[in-house]
Backbone as a chain_set.jsonl record, in Angstrom:
{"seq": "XXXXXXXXXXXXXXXXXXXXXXXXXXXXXXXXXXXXXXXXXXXXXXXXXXXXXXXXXXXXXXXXXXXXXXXXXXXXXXXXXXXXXXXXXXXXXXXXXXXXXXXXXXXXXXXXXXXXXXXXXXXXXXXXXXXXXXXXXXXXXXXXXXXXXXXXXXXXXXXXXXXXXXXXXXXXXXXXXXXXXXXXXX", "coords": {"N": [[0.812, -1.189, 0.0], [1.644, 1.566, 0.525], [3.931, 1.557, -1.146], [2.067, 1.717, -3.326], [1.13, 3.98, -3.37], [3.137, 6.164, -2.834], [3.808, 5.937, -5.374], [1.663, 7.161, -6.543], [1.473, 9.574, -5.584], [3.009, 10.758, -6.609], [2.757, 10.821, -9.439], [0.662, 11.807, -9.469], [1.386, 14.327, -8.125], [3.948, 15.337, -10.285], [2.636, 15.216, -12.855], [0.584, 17.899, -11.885], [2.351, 19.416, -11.105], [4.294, 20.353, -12.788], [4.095, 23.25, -14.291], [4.821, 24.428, -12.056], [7.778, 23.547, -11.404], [9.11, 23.514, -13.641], [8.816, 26.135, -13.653], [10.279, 27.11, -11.355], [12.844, 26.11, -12.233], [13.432, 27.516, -13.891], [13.904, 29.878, -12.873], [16.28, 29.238, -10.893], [18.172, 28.695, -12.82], [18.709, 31.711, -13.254], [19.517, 32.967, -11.818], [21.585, 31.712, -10.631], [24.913, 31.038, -12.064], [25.109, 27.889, -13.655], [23.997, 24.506, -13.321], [19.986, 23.561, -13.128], [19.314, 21.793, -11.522], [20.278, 19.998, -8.856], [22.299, 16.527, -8.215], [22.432, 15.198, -6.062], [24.697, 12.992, -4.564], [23.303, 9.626, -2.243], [22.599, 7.898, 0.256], [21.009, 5.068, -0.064], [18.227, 2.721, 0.573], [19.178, -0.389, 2.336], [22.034, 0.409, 2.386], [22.651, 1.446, -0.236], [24.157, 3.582, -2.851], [22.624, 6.237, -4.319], [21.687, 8.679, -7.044], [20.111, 11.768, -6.179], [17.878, 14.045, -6.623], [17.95, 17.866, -6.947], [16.913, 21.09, -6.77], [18.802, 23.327, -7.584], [20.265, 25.157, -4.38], [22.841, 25.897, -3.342], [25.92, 27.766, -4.483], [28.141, 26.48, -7.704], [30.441, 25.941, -6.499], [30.67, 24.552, -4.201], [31.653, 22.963, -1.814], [31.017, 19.654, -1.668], [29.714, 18.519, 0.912], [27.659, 17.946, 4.473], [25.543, 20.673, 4.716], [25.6, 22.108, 7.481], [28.334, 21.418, 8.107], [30.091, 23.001, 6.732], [32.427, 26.127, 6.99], [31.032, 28.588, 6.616], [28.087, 28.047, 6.093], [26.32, 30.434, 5.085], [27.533, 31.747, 2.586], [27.839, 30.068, 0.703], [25.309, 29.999, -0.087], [22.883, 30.443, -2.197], [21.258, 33.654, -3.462], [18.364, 32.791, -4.293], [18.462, 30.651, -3.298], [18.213, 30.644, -0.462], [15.356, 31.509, -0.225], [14.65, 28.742, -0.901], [14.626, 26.598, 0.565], [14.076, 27.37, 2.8], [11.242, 27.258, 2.429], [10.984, 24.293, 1.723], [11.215, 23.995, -1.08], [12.963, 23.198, -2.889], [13.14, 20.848, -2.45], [10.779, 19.516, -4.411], [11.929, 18.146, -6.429], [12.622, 15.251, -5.864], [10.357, 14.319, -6.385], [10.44, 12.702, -8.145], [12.741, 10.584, -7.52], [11.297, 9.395, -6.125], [9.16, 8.379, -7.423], [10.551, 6.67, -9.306], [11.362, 4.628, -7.25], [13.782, 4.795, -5.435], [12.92, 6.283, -3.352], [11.005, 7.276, -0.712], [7.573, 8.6, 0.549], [7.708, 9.212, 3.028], [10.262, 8.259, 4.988], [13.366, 8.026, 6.525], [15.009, 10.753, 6.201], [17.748, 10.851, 2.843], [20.77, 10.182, 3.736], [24.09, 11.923, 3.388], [26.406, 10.768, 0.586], [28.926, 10.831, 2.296], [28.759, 10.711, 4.749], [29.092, 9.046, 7.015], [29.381, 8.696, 9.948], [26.343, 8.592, 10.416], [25.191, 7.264, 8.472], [26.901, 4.884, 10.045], [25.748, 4.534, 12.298], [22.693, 4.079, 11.951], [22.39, 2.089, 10.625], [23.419, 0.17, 12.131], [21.373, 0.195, 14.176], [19.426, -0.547, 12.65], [17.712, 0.842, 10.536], [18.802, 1.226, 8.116], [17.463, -0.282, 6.22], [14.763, 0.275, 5.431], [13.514, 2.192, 3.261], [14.594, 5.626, 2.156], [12.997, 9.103, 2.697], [11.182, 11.641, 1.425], [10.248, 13.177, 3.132], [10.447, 12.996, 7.026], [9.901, 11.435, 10.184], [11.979, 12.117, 12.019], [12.611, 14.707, 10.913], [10.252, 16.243, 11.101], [10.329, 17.397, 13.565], [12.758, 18.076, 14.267], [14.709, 18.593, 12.526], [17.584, 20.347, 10.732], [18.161, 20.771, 13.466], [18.738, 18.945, 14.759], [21.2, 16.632, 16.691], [22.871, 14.125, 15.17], [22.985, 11.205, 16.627], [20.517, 11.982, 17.972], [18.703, 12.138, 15.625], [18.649, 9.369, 14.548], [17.739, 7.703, 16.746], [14.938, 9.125, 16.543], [14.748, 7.717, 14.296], [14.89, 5.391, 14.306], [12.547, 4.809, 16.124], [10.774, 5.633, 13.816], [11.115, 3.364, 12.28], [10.392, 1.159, 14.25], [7.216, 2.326, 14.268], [6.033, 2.654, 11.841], [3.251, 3.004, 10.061], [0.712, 3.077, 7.944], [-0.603, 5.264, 8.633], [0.616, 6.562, 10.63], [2.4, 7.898, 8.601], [1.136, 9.251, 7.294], [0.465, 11.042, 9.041], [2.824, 12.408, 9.529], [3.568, 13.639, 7.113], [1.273, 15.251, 7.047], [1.906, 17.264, 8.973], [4.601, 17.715, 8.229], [3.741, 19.658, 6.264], [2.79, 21.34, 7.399], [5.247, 22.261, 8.933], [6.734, 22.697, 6.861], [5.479, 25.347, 5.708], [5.997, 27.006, 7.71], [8.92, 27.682, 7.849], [9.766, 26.453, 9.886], [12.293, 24.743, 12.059], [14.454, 24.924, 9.996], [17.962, 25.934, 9.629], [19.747, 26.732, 7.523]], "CA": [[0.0, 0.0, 0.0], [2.99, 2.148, 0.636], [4.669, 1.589, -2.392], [1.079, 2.374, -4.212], [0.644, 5.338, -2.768], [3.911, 6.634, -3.29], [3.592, 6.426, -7.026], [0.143, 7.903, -7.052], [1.635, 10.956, -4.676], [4.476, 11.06, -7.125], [2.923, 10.686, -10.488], [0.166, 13.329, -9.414], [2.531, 15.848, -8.281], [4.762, 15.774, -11.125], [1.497, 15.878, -14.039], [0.222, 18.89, -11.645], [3.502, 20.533, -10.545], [5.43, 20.627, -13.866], [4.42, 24.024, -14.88], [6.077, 24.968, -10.722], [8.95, 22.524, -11.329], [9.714, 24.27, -14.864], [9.252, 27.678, -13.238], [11.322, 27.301, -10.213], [14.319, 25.906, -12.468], [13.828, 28.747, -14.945], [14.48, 31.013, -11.621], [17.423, 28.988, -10.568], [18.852, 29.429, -13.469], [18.411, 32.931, -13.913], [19.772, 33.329, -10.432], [23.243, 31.931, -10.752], [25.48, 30.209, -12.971], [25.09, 26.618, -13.329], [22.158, 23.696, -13.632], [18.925, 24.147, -12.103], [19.244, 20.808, -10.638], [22.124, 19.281, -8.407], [22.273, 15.555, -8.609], [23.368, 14.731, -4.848], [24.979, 11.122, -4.224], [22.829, 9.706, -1.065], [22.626, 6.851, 0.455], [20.068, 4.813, 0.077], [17.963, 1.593, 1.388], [20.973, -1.147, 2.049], [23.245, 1.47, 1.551], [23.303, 1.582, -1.703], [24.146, 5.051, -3.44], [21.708, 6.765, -5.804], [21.636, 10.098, -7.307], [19.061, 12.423, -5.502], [17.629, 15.322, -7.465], [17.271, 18.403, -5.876], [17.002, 22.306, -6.858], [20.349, 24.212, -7.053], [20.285, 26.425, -4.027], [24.398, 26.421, -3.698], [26.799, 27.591, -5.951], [28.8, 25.409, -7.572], [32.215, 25.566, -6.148], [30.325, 24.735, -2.805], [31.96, 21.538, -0.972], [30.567, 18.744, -1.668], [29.743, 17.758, 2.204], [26.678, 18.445, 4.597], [25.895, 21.852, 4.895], [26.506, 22.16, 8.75], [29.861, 21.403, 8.435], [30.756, 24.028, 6.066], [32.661, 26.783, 7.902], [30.049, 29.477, 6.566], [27.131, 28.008, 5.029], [25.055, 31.89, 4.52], [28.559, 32.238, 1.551], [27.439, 29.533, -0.386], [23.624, 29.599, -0.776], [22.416, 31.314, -3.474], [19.718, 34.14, -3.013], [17.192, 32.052, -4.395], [18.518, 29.21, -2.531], [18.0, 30.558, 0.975], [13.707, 30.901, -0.21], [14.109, 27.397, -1.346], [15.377, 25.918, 1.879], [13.136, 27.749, 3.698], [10.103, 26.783, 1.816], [11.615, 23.108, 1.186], [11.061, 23.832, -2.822], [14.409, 22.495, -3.345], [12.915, 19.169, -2.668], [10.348, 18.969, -5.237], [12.299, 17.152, -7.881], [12.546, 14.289, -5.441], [9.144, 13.656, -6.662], [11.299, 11.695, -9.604], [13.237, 9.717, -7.124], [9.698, 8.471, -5.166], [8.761, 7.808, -8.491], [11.644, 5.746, -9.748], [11.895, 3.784, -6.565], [14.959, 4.98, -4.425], [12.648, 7.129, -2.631], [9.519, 6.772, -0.018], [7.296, 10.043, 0.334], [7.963, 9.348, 4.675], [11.307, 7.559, 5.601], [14.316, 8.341, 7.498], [16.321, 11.416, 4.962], [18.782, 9.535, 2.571], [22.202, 10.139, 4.011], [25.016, 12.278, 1.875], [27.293, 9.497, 0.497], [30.445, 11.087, 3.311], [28.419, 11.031, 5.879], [29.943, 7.597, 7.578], [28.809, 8.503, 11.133], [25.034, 8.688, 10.167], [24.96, 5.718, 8.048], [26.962, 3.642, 10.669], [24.492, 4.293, 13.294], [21.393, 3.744, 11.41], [23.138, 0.827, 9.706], [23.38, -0.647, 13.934], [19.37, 0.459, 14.719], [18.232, -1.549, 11.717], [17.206, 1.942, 10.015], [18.919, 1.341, 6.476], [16.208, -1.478, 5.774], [14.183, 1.494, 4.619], [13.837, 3.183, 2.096], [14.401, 7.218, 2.283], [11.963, 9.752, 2.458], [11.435, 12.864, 0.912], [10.162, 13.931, 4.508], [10.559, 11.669, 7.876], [9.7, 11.508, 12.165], [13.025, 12.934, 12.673], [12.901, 16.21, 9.809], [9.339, 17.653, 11.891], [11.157, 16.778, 15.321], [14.088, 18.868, 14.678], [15.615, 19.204, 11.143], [18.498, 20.142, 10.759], [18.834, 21.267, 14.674], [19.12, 17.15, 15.348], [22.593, 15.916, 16.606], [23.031, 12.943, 14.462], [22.357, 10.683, 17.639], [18.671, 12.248, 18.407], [18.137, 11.627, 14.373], [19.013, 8.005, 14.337], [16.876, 7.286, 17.724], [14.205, 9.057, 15.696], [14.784, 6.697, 12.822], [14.676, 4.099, 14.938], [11.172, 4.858, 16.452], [9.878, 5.453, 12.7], [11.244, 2.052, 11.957], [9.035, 0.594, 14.909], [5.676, 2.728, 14.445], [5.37, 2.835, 10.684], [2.123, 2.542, 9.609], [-0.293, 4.372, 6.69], [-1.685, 6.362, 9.61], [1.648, 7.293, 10.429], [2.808, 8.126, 7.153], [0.042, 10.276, 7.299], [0.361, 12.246, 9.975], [4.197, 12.852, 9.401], [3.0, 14.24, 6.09], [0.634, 16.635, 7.636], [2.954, 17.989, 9.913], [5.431, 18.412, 6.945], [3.258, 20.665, 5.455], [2.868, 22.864, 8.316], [6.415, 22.851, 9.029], [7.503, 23.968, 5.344], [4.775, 26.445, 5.336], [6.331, 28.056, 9.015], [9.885, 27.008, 8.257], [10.901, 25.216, 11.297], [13.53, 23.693, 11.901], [15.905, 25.309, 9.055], [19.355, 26.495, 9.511], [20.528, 27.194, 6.252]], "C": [[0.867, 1.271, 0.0], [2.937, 2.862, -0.364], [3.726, 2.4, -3.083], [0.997, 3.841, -4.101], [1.504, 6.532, -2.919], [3.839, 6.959, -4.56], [2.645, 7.07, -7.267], [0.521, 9.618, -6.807], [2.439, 11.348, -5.737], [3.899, 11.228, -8.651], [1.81, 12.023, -10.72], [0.572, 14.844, -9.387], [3.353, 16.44, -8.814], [3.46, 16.253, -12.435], [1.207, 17.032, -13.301], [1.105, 19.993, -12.212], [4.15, 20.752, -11.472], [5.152, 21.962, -14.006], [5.468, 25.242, -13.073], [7.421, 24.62, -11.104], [9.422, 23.724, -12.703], [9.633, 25.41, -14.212], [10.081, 27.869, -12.345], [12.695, 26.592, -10.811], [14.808, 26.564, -13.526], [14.767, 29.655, -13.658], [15.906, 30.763, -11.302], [18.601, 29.056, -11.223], [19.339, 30.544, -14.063], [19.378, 33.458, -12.38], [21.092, 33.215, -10.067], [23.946, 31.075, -11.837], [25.167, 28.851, -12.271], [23.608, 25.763, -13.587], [21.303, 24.287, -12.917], [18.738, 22.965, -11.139], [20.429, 20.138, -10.167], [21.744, 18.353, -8.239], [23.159, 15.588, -6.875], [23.818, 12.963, -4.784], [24.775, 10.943, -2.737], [23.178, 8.386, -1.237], [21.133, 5.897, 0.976], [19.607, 3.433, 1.146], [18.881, 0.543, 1.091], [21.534, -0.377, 1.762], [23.716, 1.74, 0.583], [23.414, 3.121, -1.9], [23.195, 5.224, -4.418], [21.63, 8.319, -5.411], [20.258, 10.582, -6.751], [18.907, 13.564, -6.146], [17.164, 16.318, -6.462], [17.544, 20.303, -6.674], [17.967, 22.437, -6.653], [20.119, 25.003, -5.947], [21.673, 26.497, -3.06], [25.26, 26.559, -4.937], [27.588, 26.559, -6.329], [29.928, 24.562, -7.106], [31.905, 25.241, -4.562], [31.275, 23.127, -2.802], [31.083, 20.729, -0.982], [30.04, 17.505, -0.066], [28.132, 18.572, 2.695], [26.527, 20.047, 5.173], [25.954, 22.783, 6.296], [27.649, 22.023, 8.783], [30.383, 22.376, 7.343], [31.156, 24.924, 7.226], [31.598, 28.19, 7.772], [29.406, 29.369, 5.351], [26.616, 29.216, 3.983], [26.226, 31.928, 3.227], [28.695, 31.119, 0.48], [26.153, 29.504, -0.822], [23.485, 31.16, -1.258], [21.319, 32.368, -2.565], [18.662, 33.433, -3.265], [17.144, 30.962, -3.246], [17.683, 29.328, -0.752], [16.344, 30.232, 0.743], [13.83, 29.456, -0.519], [14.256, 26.432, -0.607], [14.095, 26.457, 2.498], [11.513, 26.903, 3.649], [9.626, 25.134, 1.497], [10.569, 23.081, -0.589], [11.633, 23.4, -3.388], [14.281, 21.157, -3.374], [12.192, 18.173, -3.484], [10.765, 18.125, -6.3], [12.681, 15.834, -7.2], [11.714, 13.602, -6.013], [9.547, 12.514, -7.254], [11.668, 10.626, -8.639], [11.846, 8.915, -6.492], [9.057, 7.534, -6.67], [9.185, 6.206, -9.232], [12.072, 4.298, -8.341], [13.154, 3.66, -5.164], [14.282, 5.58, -3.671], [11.389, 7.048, -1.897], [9.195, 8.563, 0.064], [8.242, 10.543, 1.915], [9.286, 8.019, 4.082], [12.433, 8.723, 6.244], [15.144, 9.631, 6.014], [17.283, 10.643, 4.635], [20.402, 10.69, 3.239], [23.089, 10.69, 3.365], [26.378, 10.892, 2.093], [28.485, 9.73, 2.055], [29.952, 11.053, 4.804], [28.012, 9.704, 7.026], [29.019, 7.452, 8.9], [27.311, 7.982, 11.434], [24.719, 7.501, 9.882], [25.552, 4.666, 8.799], [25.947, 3.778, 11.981], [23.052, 4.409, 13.014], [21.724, 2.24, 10.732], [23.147, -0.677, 11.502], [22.241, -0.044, 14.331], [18.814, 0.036, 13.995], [17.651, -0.038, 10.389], [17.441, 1.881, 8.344], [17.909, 0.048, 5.882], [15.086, -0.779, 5.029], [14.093, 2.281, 3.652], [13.281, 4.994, 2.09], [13.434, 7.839, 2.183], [12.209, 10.938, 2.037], [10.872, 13.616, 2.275], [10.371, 12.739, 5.944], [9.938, 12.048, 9.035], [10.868, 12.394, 11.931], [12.897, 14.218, 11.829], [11.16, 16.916, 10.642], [9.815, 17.312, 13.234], [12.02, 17.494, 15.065], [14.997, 19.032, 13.881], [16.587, 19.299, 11.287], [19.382, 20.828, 12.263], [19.32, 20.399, 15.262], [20.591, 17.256, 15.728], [22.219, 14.759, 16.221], [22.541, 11.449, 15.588], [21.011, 10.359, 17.825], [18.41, 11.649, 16.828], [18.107, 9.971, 14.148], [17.828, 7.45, 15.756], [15.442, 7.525, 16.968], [13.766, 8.219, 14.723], [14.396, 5.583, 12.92], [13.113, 3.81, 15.218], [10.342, 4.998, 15.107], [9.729, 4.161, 12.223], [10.113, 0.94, 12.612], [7.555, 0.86, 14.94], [5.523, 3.042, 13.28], [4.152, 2.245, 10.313], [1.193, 3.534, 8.308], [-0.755, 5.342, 7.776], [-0.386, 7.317, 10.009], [2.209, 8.087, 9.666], [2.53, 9.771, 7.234], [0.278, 11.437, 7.807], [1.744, 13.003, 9.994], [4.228, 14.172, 7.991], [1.933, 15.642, 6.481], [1.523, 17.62, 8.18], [4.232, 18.557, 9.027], [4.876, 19.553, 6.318], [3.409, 21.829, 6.441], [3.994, 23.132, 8.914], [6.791, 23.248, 8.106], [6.87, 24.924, 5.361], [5.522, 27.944, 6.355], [8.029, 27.811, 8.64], [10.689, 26.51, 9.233], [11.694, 24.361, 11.482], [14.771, 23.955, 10.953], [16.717, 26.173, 8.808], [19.864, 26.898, 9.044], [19.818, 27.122, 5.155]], "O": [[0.484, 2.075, -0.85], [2.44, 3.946, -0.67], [4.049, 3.516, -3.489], [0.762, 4.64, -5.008], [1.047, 7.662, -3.088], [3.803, 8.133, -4.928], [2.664, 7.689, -8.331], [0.118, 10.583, -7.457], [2.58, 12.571, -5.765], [4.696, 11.908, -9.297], [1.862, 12.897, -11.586], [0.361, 15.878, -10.022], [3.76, 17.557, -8.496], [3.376, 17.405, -12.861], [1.615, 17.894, -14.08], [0.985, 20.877, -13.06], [4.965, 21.621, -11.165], [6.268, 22.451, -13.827], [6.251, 26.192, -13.047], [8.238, 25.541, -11.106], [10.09, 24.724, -12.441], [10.767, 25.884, -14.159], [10.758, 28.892, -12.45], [13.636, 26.463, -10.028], [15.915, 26.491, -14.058], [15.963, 29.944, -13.635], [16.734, 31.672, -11.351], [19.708, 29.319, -10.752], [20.106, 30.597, -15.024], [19.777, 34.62, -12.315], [21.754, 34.053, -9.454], [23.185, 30.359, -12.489], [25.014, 28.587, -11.079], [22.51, 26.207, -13.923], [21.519, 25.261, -12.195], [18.102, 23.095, -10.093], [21.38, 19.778, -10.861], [20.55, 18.476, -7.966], [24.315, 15.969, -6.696], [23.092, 11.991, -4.992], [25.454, 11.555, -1.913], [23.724, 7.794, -2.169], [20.458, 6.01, 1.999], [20.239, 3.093, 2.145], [19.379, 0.397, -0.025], [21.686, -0.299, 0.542], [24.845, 2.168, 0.341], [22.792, 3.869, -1.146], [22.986, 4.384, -5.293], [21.56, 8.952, -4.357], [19.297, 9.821, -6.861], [19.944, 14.215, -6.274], [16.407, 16.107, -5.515], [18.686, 20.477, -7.099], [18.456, 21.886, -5.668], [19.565, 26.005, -6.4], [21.578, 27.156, -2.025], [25.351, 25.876, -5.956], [27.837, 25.683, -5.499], [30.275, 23.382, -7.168], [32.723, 25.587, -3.709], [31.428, 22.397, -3.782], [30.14, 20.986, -0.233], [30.02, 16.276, 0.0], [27.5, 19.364, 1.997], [27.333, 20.524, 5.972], [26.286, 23.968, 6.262], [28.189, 22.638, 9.703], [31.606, 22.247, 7.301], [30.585, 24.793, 8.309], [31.379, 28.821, 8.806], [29.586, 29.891, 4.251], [26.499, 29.188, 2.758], [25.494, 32.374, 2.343], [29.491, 31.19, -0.456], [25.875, 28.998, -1.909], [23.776, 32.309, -0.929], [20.757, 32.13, -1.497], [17.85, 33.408, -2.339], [16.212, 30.553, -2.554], [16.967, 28.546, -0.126], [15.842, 29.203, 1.196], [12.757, 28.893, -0.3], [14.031, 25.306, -1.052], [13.115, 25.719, 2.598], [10.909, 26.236, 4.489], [8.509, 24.73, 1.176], [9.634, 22.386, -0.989], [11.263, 23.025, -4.501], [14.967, 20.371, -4.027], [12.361, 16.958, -3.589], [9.984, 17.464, -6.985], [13.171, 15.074, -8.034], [11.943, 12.42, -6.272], [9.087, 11.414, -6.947], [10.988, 9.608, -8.773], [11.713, 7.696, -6.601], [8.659, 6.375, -6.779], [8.565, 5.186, -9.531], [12.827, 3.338, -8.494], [13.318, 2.801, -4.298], [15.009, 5.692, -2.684], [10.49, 6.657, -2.641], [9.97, 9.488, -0.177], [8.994, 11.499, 2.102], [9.222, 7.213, 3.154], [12.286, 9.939, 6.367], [15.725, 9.174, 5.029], [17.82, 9.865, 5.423], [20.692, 11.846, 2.933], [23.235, 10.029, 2.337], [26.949, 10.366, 3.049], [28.76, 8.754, 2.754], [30.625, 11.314, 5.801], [26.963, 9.512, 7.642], [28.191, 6.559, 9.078], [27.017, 7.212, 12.348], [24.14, 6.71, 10.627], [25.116, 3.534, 8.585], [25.493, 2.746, 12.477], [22.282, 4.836, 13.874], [20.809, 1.468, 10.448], [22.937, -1.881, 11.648], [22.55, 0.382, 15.444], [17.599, -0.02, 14.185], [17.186, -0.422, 9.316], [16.653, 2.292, 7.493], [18.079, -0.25, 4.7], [14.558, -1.312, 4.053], [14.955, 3.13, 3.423], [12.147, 5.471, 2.045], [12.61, 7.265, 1.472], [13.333, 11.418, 2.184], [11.178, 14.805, 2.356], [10.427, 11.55, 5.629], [9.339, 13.12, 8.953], [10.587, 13.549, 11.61], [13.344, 15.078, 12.588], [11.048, 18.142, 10.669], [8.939, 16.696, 13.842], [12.37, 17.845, 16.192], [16.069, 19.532, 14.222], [17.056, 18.435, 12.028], [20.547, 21.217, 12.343], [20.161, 20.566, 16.146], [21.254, 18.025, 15.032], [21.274, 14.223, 16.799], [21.672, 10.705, 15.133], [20.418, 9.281, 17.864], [17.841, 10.557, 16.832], [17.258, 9.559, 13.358], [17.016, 6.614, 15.362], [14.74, 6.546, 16.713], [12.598, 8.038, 14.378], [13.792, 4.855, 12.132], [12.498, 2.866, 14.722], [9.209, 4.519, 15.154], [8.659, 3.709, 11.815], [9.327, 0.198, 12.023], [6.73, 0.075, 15.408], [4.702, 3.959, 13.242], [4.036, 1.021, 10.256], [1.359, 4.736, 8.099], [-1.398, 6.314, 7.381], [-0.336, 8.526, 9.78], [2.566, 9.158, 10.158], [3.157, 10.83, 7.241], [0.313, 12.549, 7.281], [1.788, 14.147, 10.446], [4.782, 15.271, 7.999], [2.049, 16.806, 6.1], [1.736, 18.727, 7.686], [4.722, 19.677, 9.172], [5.627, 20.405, 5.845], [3.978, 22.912, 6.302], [4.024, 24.205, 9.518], [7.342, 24.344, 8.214], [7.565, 25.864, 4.973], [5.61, 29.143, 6.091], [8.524, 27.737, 9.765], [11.887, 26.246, 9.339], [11.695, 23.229, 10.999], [15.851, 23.375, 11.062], [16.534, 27.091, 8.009], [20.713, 27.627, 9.557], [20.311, 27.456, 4.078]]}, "num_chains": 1, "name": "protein.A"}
């Protein structure tokens, strides 16, 4: 049911959202040099790697790592970028990955490939058995204010109380955190 549901969420929101999706990567490109879409390498269910689509909103010479550990995120994100973070607009082209399979609408966020610590303690809570979400329990709980720790305990508890009702309600609560942006740092 999941799975179904995913593709339905995913195949609706791309026939709707294309003439958004095409307008917000006209903008991005109008905004700085470079694609309108960055191709992140995550880590997926079993740890496999797969490319993650996502709105440009850093330039390109940004570091390839997560964007807490930069020494000053605000000097790589674009002007557009900061509304697109805020707003999580940057995440719409996920839709593709939910679509294609690497991606659940609810799971645990996929992992950036370097990011060892994360994936070995979700990798020891059972958590990579999952397959990623384009929102999760832990991202309306505390975004990117989590220490890696609290996110993985999170991950853990989604792992044990997933259900369609769940899903659900994680999904609600997504909405009204992108709408307020809570929870985002950069």
């Amino acid at each position: 049911m999941k799975r179904g549901f995913d593709i339905f969420v995913a195949v609706v929101g791309l026939a709707v959202g294309w003439p958004v999706l095409l307008a917000l990567a006209l903008m991005v490109r109008l905004d700085s040099p470079g694609p309108a879409i960055h191709w992140s390498k995550r880590v997926g269910r079993g740890n496999r790697l797969f490319p993650m689509p996502k709105f440009r909103t850093m330039r390109t010479d940004t570091p390839d790592v997560a964007t807490h550990l930069l020494e000053d995120p605000g000097r790589w994100i674009t002007p557009l970028g900061r509304f697109l973070r805020r707003s999580s607009l940057d995440e719409l082209p996920q839709l593709w990955s939910v679509l294609v399979g690497d991606m659940s609408l609810v799971g645990p966020r996929p992992a950036l490939f370097n990011q060892d610590d994360l994936v070995a303690l979700r990798t020891a809570a059972g958590v990579e058995r999952l397959r990623p979400g384009v929102t999760g329990w832990a991202q309306i709980n505390g975004r990117d204010e989590l220490p890696i720790p609290d996110k993985v305990k999170l991950d853990a508890e989604y792992l044990a109380r997933q259900s369609f009702g769940f899903d659900l309600a994680i999904l609600a609560a997504t909405a009204r955190a992108a709408v307020t942006a809570r929870g985002v740092s950069h």
